[in-house]
VOGUMAR-320220 format. One record per residue (C-alpha): residue number from 1; z, y, x. Coordinates in steps of 0.25 Angstrom, whole numbers, plus 5000, padded with zeros to 4 digits. Layout:
VOGUMAR-320220
@nr: NUM; Z: Z; Y: Y; X: X
...
//
This chain:
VOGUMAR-320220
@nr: 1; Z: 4874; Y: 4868; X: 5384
@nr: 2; Z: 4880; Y: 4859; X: 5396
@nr: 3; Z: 4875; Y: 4861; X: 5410
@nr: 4; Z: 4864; Y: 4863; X: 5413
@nr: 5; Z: 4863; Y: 4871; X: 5401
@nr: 6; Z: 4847; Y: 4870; X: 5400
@nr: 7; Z: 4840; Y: 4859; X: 5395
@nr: 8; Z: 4844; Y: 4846; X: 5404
@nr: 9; Z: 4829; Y: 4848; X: 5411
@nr: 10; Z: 4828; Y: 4861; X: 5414
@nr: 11; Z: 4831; Y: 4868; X: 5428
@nr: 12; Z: 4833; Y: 4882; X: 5427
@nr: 13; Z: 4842; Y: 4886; X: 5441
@nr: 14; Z: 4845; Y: 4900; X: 5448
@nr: 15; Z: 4847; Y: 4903; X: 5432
@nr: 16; Z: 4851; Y: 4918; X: 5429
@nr: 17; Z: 4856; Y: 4921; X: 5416
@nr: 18; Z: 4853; Y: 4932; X: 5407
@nr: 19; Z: 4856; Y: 4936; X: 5392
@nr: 20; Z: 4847; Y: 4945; X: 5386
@nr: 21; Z: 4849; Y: 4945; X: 5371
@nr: 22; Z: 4855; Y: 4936; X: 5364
@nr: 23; Z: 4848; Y: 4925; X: 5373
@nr: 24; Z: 4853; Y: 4919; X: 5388
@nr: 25; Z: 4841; Y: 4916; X: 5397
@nr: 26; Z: 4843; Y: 4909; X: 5410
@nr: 27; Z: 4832; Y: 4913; X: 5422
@nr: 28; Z: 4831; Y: 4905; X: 5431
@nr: 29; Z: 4823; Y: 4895; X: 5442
@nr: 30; Z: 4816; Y: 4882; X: 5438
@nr: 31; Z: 4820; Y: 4869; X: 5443
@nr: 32; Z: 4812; Y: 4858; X: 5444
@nr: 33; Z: 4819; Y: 4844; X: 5443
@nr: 34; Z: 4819; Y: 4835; X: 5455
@nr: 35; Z: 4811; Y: 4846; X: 5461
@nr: 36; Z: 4814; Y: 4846; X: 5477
@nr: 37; Z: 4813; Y: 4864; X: 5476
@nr: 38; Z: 4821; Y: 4876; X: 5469
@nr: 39; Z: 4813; Y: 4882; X: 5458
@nr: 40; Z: 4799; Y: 4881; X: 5449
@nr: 41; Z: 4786; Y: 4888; X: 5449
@nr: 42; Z: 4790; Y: 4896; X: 5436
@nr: 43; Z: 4804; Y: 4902; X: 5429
@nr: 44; Z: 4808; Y: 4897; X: 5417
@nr: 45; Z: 4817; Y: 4905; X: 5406
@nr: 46; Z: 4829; Y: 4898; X: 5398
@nr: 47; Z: 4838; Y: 4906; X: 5387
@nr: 48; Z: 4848; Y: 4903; X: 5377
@nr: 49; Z: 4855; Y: 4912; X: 5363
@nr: 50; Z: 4869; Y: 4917; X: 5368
@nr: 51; Z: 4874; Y: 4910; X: 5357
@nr: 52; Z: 4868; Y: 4897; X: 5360
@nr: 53; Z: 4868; Y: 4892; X: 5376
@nr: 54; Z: 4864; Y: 4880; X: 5370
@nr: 55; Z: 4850; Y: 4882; X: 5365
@nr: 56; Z: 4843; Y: 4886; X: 5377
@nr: 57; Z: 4827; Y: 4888; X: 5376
@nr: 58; Z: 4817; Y: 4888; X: 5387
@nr: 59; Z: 4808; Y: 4901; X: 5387
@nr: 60; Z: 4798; Y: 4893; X: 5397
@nr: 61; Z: 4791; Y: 4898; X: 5409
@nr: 62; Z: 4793; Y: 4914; X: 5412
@nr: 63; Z: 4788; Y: 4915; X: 5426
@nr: 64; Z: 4780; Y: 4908; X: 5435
@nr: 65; Z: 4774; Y: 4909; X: 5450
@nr: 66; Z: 4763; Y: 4896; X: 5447
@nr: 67; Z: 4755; Y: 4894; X: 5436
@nr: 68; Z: 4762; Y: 4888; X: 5423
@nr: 69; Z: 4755; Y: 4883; X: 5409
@nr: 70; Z: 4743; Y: 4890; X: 5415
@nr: 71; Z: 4749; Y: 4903; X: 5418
@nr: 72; Z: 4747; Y: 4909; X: 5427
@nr: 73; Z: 4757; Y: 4913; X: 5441
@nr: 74; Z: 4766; Y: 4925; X: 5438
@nr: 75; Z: 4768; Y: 4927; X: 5452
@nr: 76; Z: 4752; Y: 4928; X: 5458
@nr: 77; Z: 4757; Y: 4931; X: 5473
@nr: 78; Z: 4767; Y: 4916; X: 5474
@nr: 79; Z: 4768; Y: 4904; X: 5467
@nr: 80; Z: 4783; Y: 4902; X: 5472
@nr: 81; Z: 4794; Y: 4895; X: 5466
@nr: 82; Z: 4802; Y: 4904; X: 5457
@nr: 83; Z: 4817; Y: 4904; X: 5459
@nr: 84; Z: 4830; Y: 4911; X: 5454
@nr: 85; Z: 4824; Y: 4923; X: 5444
@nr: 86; Z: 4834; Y: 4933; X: 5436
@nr: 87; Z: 4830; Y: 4941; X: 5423
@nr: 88; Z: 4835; Y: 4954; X: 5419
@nr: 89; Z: 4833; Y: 4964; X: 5409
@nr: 90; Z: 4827; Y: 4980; X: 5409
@nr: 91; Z: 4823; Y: 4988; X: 5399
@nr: 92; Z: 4820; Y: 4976; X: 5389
@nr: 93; Z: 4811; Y: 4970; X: 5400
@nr: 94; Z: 4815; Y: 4955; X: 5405
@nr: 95; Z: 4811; Y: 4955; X: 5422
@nr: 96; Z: 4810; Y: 4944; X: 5429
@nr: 97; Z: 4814; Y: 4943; X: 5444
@nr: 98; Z: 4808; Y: 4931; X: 5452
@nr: 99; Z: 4812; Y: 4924; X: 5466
@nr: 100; Z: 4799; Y: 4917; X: 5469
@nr: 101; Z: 4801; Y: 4908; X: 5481
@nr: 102; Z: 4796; Y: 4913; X: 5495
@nr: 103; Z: 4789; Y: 4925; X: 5487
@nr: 104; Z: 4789; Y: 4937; X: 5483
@nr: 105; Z: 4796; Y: 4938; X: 5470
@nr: 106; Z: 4795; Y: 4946; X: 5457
@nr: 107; Z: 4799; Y: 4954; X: 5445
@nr: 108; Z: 4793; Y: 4946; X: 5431
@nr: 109; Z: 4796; Y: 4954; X: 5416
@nr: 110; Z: 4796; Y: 4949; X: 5402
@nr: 111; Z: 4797; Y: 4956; X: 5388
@nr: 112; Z: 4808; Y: 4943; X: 5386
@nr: 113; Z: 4819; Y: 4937; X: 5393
@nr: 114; Z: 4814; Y: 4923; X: 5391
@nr: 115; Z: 4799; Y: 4930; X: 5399
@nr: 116; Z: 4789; Y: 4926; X: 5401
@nr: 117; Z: 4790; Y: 4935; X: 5412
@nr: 118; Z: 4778; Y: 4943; X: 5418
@nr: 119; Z: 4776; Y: 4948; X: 5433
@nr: 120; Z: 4781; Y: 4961; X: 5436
@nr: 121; Z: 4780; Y: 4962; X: 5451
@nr: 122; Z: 4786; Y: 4959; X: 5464
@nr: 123; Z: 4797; Y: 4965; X: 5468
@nr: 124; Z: 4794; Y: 4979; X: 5476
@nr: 125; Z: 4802; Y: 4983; X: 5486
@nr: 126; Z: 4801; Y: 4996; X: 5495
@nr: 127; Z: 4792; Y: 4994; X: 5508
@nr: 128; Z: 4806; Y: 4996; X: 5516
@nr: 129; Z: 4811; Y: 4986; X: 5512
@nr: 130; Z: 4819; Y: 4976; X: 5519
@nr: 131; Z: 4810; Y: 4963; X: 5522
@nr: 132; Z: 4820; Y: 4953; X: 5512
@nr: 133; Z: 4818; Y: 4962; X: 5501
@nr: 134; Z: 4801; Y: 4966; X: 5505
@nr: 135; Z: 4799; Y: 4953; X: 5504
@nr: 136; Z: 4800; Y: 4952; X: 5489
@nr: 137; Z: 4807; Y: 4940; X: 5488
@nr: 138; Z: 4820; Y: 4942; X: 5481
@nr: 139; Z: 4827; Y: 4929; X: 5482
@nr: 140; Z: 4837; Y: 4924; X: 5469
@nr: 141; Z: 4834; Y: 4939; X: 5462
@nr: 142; Z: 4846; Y: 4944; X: 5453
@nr: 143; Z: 4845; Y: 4956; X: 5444
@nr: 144; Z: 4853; Y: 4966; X: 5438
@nr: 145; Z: 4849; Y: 4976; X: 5428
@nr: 146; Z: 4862; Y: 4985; X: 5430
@nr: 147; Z: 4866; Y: 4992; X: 5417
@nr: 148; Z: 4862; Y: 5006; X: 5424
@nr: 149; Z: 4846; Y: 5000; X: 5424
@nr: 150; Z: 4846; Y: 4999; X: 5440
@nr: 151; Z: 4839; Y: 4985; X: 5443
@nr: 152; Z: 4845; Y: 4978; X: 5455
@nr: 153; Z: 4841; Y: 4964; X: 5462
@nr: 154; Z: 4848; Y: 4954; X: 5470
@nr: 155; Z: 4844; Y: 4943; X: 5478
@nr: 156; Z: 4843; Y: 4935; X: 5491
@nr: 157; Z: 4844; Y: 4922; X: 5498
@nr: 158; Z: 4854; Y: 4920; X: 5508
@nr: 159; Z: 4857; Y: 4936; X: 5508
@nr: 160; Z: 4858; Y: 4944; X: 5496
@nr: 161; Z: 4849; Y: 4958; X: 5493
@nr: 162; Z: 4849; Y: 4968; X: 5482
@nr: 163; Z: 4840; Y: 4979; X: 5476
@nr: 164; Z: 4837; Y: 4987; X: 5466
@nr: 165; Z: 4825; Y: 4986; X: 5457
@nr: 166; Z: 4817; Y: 4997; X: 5450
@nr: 167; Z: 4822; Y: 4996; X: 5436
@nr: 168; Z: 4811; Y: 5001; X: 5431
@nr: 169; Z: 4800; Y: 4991; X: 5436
@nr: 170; Z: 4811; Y: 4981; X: 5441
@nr: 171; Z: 4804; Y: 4975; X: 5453
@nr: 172; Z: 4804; Y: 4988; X: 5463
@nr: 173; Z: 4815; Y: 4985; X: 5473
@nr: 174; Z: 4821; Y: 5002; X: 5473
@nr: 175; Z: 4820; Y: 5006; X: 5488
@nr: 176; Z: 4835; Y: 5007; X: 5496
@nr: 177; Z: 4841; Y: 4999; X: 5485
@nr: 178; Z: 4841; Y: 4985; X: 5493
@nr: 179; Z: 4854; Y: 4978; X: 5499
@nr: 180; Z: 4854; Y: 4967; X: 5508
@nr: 181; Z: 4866; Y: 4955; X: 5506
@nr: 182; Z: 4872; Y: 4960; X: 5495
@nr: 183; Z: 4880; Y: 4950; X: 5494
@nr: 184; Z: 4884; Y: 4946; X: 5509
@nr: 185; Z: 4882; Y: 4931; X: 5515
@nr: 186; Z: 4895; Y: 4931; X: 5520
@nr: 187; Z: 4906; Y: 4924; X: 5515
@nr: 188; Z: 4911; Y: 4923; X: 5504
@nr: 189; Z: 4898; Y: 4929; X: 5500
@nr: 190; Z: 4889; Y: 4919; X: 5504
@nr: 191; Z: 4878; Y: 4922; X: 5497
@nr: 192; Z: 4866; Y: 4914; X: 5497
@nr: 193; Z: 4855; Y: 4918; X: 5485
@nr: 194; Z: 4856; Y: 4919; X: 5470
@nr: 195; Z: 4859; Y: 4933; X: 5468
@nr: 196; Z: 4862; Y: 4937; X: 5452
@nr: 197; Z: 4868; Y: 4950; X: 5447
@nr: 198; Z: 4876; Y: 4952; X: 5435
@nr: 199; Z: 4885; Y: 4963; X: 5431
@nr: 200; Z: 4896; Y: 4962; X: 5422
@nr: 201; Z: 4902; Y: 4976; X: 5419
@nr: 202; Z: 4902; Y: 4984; X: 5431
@nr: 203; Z: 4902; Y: 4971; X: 5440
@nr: 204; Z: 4889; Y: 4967; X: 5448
@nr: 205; Z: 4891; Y: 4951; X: 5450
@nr: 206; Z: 4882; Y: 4946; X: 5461
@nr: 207; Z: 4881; Y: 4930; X: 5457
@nr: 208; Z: 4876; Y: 4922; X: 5471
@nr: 209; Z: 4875; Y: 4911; X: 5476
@nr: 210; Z: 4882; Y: 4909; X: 5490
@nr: 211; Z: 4878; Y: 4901; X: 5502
@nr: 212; Z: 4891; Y: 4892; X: 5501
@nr: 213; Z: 4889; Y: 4881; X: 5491
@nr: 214; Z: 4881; Y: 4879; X: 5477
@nr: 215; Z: 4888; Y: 4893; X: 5470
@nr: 216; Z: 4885; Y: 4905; X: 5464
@nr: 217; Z: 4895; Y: 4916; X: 5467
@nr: 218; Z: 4898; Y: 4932; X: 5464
@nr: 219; Z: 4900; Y: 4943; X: 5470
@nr: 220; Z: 4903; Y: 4958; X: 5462
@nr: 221; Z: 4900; Y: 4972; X: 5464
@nr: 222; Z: 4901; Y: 4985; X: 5457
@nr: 223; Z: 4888; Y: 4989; X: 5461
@nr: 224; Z: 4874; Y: 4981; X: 5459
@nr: 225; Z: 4875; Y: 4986; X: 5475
@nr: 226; Z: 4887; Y: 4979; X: 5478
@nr: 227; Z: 4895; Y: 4977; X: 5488
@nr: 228; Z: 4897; Y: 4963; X: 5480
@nr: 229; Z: 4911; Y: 4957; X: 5481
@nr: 230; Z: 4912; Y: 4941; X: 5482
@nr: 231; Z: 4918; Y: 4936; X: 5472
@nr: 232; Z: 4915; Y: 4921; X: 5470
@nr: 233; Z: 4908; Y: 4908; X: 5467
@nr: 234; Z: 4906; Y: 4907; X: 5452
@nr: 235; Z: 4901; Y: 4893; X: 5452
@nr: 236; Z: 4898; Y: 4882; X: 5462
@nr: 237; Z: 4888; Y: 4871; X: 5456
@nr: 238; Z: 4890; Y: 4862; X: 5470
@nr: 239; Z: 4905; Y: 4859; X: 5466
@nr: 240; Z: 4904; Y: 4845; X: 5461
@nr: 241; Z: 4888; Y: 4844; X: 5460
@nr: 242; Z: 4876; Y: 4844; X: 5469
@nr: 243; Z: 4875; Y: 4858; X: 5473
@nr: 244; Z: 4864; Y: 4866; X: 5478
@nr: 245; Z: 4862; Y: 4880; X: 5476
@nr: 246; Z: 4865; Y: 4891; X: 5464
@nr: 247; Z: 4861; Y: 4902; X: 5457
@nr: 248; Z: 4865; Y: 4907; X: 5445
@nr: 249; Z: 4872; Y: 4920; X: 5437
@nr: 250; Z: 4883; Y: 4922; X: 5427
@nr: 251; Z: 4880; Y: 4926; X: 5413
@nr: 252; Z: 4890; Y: 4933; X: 5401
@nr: 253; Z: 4883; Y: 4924; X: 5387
@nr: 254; Z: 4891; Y: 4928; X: 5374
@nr: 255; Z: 4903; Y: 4933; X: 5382
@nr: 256; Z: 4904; Y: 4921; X: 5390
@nr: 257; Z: 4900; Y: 4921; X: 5406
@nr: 258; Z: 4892; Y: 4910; X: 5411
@nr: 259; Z: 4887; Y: 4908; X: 5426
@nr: 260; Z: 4872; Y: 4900; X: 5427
@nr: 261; Z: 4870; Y: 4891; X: 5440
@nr: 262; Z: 4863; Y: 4879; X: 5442
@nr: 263; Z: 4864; Y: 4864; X: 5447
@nr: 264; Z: 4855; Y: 4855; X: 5454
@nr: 265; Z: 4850; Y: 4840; X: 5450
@nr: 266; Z: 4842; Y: 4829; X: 5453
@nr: 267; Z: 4848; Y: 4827; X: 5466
@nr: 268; Z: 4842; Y: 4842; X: 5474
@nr: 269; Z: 4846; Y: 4855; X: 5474
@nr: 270; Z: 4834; Y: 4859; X: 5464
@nr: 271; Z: 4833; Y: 4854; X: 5452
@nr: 272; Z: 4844; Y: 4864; X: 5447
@nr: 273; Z: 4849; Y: 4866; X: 5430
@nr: 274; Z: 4856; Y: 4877; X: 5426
@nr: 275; Z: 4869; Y: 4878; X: 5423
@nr: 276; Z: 4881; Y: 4886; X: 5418
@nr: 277; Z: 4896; Y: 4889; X: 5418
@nr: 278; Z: 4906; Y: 4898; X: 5410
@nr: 279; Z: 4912; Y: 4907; X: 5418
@nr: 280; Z: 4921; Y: 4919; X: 5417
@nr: 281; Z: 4922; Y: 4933; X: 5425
@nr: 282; Z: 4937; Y: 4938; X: 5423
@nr: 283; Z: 4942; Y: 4951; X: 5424
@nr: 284; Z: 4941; Y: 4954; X: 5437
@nr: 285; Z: 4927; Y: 4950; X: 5437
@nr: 286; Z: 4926; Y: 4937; X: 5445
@nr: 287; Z: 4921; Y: 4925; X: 5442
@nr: 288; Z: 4930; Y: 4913; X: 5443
@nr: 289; Z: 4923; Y: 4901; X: 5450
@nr: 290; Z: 4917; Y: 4889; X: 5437
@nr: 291; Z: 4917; Y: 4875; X: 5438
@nr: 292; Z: 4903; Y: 4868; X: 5436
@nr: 293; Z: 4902; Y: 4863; X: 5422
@nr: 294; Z: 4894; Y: 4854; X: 5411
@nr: 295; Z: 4897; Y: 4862; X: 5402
@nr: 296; Z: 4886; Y: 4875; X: 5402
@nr: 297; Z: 4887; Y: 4884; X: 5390
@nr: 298; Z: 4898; Y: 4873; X: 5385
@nr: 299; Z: 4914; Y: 4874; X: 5385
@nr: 300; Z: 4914; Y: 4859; X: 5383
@nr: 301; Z: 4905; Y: 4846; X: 5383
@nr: 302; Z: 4905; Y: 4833; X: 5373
@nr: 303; Z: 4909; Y: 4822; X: 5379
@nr: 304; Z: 4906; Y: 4816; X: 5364
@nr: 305; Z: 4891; Y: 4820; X: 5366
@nr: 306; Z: 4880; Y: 4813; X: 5378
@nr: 307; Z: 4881; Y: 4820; X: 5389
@nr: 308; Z: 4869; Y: 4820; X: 5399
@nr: 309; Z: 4874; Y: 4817; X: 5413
@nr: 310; Z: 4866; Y: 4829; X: 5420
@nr: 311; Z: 4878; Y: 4839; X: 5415
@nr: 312; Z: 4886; Y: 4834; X: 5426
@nr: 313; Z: 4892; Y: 4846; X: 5434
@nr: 314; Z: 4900; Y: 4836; X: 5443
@nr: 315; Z: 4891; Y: 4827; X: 5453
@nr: 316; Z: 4897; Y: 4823; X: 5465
@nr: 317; Z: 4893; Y: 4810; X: 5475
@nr: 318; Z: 4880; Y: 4812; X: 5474
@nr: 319; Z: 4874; Y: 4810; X: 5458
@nr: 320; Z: 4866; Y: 4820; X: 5455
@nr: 321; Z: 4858; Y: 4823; X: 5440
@nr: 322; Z: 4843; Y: 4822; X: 5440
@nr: 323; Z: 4833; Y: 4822; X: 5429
@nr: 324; Z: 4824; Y: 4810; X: 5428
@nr: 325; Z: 4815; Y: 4817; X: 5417
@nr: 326; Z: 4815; Y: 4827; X: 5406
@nr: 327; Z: 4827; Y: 4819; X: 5398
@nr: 328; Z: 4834; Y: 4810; X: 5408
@nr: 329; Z: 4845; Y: 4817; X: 5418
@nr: 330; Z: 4855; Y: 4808; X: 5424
@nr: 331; Z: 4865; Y: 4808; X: 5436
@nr: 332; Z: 4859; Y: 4800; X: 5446
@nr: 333; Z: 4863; Y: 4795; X: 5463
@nr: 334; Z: 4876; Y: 4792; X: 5456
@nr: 335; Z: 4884; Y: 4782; X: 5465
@nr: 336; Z: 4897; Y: 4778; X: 5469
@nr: 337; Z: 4908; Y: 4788; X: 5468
@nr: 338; Z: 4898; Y: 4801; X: 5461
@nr: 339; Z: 4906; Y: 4808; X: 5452
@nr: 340; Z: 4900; Y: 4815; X: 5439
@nr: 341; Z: 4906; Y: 4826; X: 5431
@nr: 342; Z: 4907; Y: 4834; X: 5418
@nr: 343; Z: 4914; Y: 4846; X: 5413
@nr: 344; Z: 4919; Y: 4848; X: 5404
@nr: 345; Z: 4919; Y: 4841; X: 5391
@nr: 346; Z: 4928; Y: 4841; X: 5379
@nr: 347; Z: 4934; Y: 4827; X: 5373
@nr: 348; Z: 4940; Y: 4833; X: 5361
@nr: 349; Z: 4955; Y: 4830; X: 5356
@nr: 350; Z: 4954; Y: 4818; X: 5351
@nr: 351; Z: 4967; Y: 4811; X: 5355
@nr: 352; Z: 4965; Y: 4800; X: 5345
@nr: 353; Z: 4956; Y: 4791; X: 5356
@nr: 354; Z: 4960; Y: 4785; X: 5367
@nr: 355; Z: 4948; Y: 4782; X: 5371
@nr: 356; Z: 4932; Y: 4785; X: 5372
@nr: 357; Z: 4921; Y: 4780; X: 5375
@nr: 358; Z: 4912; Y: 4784; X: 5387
@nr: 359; Z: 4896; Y: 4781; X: 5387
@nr: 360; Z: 4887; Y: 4783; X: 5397
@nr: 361; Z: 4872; Y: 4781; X: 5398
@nr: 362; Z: 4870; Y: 4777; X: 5415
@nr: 363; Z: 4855; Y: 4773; X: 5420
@nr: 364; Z: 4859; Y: 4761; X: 5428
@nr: 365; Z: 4855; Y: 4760; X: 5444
@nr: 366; Z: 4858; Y: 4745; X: 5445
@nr: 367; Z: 4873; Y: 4747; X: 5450
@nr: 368; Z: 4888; Y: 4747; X: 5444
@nr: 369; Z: 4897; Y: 4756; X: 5445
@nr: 370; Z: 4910; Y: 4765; X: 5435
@nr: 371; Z: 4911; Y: 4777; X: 5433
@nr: 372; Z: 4924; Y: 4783; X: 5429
@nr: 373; Z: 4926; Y: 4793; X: 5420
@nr: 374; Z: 4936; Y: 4805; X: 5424
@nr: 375; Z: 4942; Y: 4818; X: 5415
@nr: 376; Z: 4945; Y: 4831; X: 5422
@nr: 377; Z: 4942; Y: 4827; X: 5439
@nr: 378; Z: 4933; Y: 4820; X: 5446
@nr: 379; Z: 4945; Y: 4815; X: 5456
@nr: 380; Z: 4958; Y: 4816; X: 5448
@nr: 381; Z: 4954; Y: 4816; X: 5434
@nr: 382; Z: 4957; Y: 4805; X: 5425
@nr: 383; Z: 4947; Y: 4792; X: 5423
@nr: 384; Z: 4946; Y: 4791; X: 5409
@nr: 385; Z: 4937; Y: 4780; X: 5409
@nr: 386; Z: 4928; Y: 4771; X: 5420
@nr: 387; Z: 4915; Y: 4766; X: 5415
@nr: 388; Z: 4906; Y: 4754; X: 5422
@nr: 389; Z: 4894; Y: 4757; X: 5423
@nr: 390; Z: 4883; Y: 4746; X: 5425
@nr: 391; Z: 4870; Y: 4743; X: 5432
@nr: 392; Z: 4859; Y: 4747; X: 5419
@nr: 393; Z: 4855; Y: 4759; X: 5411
@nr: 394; Z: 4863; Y: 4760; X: 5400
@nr: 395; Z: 4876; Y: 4767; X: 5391
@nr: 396; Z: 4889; Y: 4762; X: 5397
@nr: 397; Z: 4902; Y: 4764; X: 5390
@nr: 398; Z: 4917; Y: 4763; X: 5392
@nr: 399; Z: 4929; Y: 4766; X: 5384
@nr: 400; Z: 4937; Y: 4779; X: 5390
@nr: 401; Z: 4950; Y: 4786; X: 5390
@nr: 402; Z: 4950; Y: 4798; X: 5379
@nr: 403; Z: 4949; Y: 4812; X: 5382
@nr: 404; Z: 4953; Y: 4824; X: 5374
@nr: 405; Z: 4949; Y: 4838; X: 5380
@nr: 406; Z: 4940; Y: 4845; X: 5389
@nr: 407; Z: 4937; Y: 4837; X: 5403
@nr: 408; Z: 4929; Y: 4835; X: 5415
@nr: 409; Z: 4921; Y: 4822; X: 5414
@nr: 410; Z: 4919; Y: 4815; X: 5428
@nr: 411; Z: 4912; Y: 4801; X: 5430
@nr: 412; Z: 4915; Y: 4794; X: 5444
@nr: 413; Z: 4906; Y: 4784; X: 5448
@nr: 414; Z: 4911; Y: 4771; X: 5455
@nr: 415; Z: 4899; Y: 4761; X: 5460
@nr: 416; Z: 4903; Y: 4745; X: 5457
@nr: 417; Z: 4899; Y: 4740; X: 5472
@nr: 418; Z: 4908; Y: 4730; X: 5479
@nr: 419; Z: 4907; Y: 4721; X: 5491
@nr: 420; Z: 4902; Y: 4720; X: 5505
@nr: 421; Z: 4891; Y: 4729; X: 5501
@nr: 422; Z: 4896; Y: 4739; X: 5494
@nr: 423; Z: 4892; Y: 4748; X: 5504
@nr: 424; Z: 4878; Y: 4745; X: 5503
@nr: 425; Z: 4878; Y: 4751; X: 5488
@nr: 426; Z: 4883; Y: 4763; X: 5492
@nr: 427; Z: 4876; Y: 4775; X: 5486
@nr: 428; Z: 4869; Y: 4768; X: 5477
@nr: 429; Z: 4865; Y: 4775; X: 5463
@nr: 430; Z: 4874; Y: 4769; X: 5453
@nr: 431; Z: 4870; Y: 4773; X: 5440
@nr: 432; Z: 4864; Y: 4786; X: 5432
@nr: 433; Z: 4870; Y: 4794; X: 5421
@nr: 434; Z: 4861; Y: 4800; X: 5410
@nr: 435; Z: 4876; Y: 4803; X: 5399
@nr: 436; Z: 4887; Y: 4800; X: 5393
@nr: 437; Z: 4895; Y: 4801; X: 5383
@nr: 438; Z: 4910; Y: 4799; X: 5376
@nr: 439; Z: 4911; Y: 4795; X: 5362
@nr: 440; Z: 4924; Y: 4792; X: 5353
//
């Protein structure tokens, strides 16, 4: 599956990635599109066989602090908005650990992975406590099962706190075991929020995401305790897009490493999808920094085969994706000078053509413009084609220059307005793009 790697009408950000079994499940926030707020009333859980990322089923509505379907509230004492949950394992039991916004939050458990989950409690702290951690709110948890048994909890907004839990009820914090800024706020620290553990042998990686940008970094340890070492940003989903905040975690599948963020649509900061990158941790255990992608799960996409326009991981000048209902996504706001961008797809070896044809299906805005068609670089790649694109709804379709290999795909746009009052028209929406595709 392409990013996001959901179906096109989901919105699952904050997602923290699990395998248990033979299964992936993804935990995360619910998005609402063209909501103007973070986050949903209710957690939804999304998992997919190991041995096929692309068959990805929904397991519905596992948590929830209002009533859904005429259930009723799981959390009696709030009806908060839930946000960035994690998972974990213990003793064959599934627990659930819930931020719930401006409230206390909790510990939910489950015979399954996939839930439903049921209310354990809040989280119990000792009465000496320091206020951030009496309050019970535990910001962004991230947990960590360590393979000793001990239970230990990270979490924080704009400082970073750890504990340990009582592993045998998992929502008792254990008394002394509590440390403030973990990870410091200090650069090149930075952190921010979106704490999520992992250990990978006998390496604690603290997966964040810093003040500084639209990233998710790391920092390692050989103790669940610390001290924490910087080590880097893993991935930044504002190079080249709309950007906004992160959260996300990395993830071994079938050998392979995977780090899961999220972008935003429909022109905010909310409305974010999941998304997801290869990645590989080298042998002396850092993580090199990846480049945002279409690809998802994929090593390659098919030009040969219709592409929805909402994959784009390049937008820059202002277009944005939005969804206009349960089928149509588009890129919309696209004006004079936007540039659009796919990576990476495969062209083939087929040296025989020297050329192809390019079809694209555009909603019309009354305007004309081009929009050239580039390989490899949005500035100094080469223009393989320029199509004109006119002022109705409709497929347009040009001849361009053939293309063997794996490339970037980049789109240009150039508005048609001339005269004494072209600067009248500037900024003006030229056209939408719903897909596209190349055929031979």
């Amino acid at each position: 599956m392409p990013n996001p790697y959901l179906p096109r009408w989901e919105y699952i950000p904050d997602g923290e990635p699990r395998v248990f079994g033979n299964r992936i499940y993804v935990y995360g926030s619910h998005d609402l599109a063209g909501s103007d707020k973070f986050c949903d009333y209710k957690l939804k859980v999304w998992s997919a066989p190991i041995d096929n990322l692309s068959n990805w089923t929904c397991h519905g509505t596992v948590f929830h602090t209002r009533a859904v379907d005429n259930e009723k509230s799981d959390t009696p004492w709030t009806d908060g908005e839930l946000y960035a949950p994690d998972v974990v394992e213990k003793d064959g039991k599934y627990y659930l650990y819930a931020y719930i916004f401006y409230a206390k939050g909790c510990v939910a458990v489950s015979d399954k992975p996939e839930g439903p989950f049921q209310l354990v409690s809040q989280y119990q702290v000792p009465e000496n406590s320091p206020q951030v951690l009496k309050d019970g709110v535990f910001v962004d948890p991230g947990v960590l099962v360590d393979d000793d048994g001990r239970v230990y909890i990270y979490y924080g907004y704009q400082a970073a706190y750890m504990a340990e839990i009582n592993a045998f009820n998992m929502f008792e914090i254990i008394d002394g075991s509590y440390i403030s800024d973990i990870i410091p706020t200090e650069t090149p620290y930075d952190f921010f929020e979106a704490c999520s553990l992992r250990k990978i042998e006998s390496t604690y990686y603290l997966i964040y995401s810093p003040k500084i940008g639209s990233r998710l970094a790391y920092a390692t340890a050989a103790s669940p305790r610390g001290p924490f070492q910087y080590r880097g940003v893993i991935i930044d989903n504002g190079v080249d897009y709309p950007g906004g905040n992160n959260h996300g975690s990395i993830c071994n599948i079938n050998g392979q490493w995977y780090i899961f963020y999220h972008r935003m649509t429909n022109g905010t900061i909310m409305s974010r999808r999941a998304c997801v990158e290869r990645i590989e941790i080298q042998r002396d255990g850092t993580i090199e920094q990846v480049e945002m992608t279409s690809l998802g799960f994929e090593i390659s996409l098919s030009p040969y085969e219709i592409v929805s326009s909402d994959i784009a991981c390049v937008l820059k000048g202002g277009c944005f994706i939005t969804e206009k209902n349960i089928f149509t996504r588009v890129i919309t706001n696209i004006t004079n000078g936007c540039i659009i961008g796919y990576k990476h797809f495969d062209f083939g070896d087929d040296f025989s053509s020297k050329s192809m044809d390019f079809n694209i299906f555009i909603h019309g805005t009354g305007c004309k413009s081009k929009l050239h068609i580039l390989i490899d670089d949005y500035e100094t790649g080469e223009e393989i084609g320029t199509i004109e694109i006119g002022s109705d709804d409709g497929v347009y379709n040009t001849s361009v220059k053939n293309v063997t290999g794996i490339h970037a795909l980049y789109f240009i746009i150039q508005d048609s307005f001339e005269g004494f009052f072209t600067d009248l028209f500037k900024g003006r929406q030229l056209f939408e793009i719903h897909s596209f595709v190349f055929t031979k």
